[in-house]
N, C-alpha and C positions, 0 to 999 in steps of 0.2 A: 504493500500500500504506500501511496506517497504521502509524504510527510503533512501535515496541515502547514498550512500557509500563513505567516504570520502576518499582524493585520498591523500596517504601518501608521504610528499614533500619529494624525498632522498637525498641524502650530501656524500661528499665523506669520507670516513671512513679508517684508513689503520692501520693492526696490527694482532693480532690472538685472539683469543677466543677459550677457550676451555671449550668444553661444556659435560657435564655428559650426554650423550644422552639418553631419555628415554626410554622405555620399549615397542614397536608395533610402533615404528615412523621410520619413513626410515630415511637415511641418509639425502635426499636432502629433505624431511618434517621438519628435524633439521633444515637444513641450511636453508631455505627459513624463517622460523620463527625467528629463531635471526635474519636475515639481515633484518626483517618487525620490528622487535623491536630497531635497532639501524641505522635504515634509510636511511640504506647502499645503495651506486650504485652498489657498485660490490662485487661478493663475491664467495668462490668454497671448497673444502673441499680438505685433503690430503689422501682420501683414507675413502672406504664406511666401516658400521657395518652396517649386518645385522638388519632387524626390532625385533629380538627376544633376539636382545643383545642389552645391555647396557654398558656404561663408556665415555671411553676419545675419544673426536671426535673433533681433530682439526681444528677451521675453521679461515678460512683465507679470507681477504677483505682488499680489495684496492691493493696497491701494494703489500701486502706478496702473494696477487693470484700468481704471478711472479714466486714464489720462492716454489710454495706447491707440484710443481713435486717432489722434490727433496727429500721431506719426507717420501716419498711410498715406498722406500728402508729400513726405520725406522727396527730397532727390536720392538716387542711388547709383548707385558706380558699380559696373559689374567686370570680371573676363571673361571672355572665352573664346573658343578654339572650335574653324569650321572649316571642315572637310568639305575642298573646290570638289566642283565634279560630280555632287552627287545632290538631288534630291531625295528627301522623303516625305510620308504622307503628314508627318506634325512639325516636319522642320527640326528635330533632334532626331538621335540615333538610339532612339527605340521605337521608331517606327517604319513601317515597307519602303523600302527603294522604290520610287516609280518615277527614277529618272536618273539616267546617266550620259555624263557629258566630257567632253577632251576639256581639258582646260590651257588654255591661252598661255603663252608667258607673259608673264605682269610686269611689265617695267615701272619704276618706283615712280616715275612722271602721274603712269594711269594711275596707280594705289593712292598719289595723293591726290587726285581728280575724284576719284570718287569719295575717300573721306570731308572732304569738301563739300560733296554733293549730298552724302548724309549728318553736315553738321548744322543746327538751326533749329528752328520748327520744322516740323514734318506731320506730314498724313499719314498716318497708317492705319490698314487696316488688319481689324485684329485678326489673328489667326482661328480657324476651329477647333482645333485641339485648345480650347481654354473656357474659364470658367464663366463669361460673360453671360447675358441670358438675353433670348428671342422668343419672345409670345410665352415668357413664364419657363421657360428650359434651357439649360445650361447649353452652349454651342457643342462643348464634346458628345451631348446626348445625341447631336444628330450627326459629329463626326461617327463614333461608336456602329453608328445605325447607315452608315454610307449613304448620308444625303447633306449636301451642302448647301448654306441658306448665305443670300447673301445680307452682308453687313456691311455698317455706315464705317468711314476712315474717320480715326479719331485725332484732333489734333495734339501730339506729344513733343517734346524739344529734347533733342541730343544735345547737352551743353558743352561736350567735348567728346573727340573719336580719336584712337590711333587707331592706326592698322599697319600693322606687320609683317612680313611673310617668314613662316617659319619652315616650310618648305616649298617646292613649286606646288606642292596642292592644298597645303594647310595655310591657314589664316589667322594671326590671330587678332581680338578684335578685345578694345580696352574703353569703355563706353560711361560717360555720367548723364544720368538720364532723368526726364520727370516723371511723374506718376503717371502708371496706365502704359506705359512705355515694354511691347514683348522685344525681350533681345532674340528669340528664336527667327521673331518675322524682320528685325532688322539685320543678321545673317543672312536669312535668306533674300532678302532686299539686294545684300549688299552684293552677293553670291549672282544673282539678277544682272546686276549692275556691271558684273564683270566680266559676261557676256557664257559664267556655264554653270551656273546653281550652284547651292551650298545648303547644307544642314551643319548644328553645333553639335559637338560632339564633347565638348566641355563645359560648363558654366559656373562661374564662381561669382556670389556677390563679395565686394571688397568694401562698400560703406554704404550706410544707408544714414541721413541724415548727420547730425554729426558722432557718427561711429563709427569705428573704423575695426577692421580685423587685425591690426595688432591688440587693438585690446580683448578679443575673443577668446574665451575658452572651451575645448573640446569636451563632449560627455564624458569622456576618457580621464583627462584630468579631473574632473568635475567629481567625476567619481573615485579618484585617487587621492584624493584631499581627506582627510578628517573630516567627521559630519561639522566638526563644531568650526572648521575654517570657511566650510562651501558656502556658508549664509556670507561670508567676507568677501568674498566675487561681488557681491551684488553691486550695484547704481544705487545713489537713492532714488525715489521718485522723481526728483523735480529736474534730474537730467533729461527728462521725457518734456522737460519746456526749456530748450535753450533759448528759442526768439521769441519768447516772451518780458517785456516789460515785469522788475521787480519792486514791490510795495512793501515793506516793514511796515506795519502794526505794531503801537505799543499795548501793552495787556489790556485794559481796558477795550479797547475796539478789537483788538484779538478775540476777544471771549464772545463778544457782538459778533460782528461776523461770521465766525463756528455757528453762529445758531440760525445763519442767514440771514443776518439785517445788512441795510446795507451802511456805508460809512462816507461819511460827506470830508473833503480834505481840498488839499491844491493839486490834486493831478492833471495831467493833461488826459487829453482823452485818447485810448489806448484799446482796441480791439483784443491784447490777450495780455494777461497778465497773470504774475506769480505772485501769492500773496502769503508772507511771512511773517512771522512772531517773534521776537527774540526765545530762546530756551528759557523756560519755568528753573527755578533752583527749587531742589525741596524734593520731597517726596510723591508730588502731584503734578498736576498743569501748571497751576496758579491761576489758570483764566480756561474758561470755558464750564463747561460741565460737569460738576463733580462727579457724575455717575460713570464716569470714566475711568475712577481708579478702583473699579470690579474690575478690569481686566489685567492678565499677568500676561504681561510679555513672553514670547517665547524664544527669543534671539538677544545677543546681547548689545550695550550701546555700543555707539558707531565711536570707533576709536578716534579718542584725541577729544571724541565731545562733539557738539554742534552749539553752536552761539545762535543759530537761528532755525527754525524750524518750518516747514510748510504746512498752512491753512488750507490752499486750494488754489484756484485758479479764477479771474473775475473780468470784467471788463468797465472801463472808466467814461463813463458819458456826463458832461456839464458839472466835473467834480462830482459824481459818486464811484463809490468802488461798488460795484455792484456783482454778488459774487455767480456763479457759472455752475462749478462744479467742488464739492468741499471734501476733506478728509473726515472723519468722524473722529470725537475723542478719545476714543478705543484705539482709535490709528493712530494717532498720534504717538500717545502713549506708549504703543510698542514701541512703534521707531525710537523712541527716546528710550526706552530700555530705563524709565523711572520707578519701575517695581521688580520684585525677587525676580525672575524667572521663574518659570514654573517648573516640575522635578517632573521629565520625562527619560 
């Protein structure tokens, strides 16, 4: 008989993780395996990669879940590596060949003729292998089903291209890109363009907003760490709003705030803002809720301390701070790590 399974106690956890995601793992197979490794209650991702691609996969847990809408607008900057000469039916290489072609010699003149030609705004239209929807159904349901529907070219901006050649049939392509942006259809664009197709046969994202893959770490690591270091990977929350305008609150309208009022001051008016407290001393908040110090943290404080702490997120019209989206007292209070831990 197999052994019972032991049932993993979870804790609340709040911050980001950003994980090099590996190679054949979906996105939510990523996500689900850090948050079993770091004993998370809760947890969500800012936006999927492919299973054939690998790099920067932001994940978010506890209270940054709040806040990972907001990253899906991100720029991101990817690699990869397309095989001149061949088509296929998704544009990557796990799908049917249904097109082979000699390929040309590239002289470095054409390579930057056409980098040029894909650098800008551009139209594209989305590919059918992906997850768009028409009349309520995903496109690949009707790739799957071998019927093709046509669809509208979206506009996206390549804000920078190289292109390489790493042999006379390989390509490689190094791409910063806006939201909505397939690098499969711009391979194959580009592969078009060169006068004999292409499919990627590599894809790696390298940053997605401002994250970058040296700061990533692999499940692998993740899980060669000590359980009690792995929570020390984390982001705090509020690196999930770098271009956001920041507001300090002193205690008094901190407490306000927390409970959703809004706060009149001299701001200018500002469509996204981070909205801060100085750190409570003491054994509590000092401001907000007292019904907040029922919860025990389950992670410890952020070394070194925090002088300042995040409320949430607001927006400033005719001087009010008017808040958006808030952390709750309970969250706080983990993050600050102002009570025992609990004994798990």
């Amino acid at each position: 008989m197999n052994a019972p399974r032991t049932r993993v106690q979870r804790r609340p956890v709040h911050g980001v993780l950003l994980l090099d995601k590996p190679l054949g793992l979906s996105s939510n197979d990523a996500l689900q395996k850090a948050k079993w490794l770091l004993r998370a209650e809760k947890a969500g991702h800012t936006g999927t990669l492919d299973p054939m691609a690998t790099g920067v996969l932001p994940l978010c847990f506890g209270a940054a879940t709040k806040f990972s809408q907001l990253h899906l607008d991100a720029d991101k900057t990817y690699e990869a590596v397309a095989q001149l000469g061949v088509r296929t039916a998704c544009g990557d290489s796990e799908g049917e060949v249904i097109e082979r072609r000699e390929v040309p010699a590239i002289a470095p003149e054409r390579l930057a003729q056409v980098q040029a030609q894909f650098t800008g705004p551009l139209a594209q239209v989305p590919p059918m292998h992906s997850a768009l929807k028409k009349d309520g159904k995903a496109l690949y349901e009707y790739a799957r089903a071998g019927i093709e529907v046509e669809r509208e070219a979206r506009q996206v901006t390549i804000f920078g291209l190289q292109l390489s050649l790493l042999a006379p049939d390989r390509l490689k392509i190094v791409a910063k890109v806006s939201k909505g942006t397939y690098i499969r259809t711009l391979g194959e664009d580009i592969g078009a363009a060169l006068g004999c197709g292409a499919h990627l046969v590599a894809l790696r994202r390298i940053a997605t907003g401002p994250f970058g893959i040296a700061e990533c770490i692999t499940l692998a690591e993740l899980e060669a760490l000590a359980e009690s270091d792995r929570v020390g990977r984390l982001l705090p929350v509020e690196s999930l709003l770098p271009g956001h305008t920041q507001v300090t609150l002193d205690a008094e309208d901190a407490g306000r705030f927390l409970s959703g009022l809004r706060r009149r001051g001299i701001w200018e008016d500002a469509a996204a803002v981070a909205v801060f407290a100085p750190s409570p001393s003491g054994g509590g908040l000092g401001w907000g809720r007292s019904g907040a110090e029922e919860a025990a943290p389950s992670q410890p404080p952020p070394k070194g301390g925090r002088s300042e702490v995040l409320l949430g997120t607001a927006h400033v019209t005719a001087g009010e701070l008017i808040p958006t989206r808030l952390l709750s007292p309970i969250e706080i209070q983990q993050i600050l790590g102002v009570a025992e831990p609990e004994n798990v």
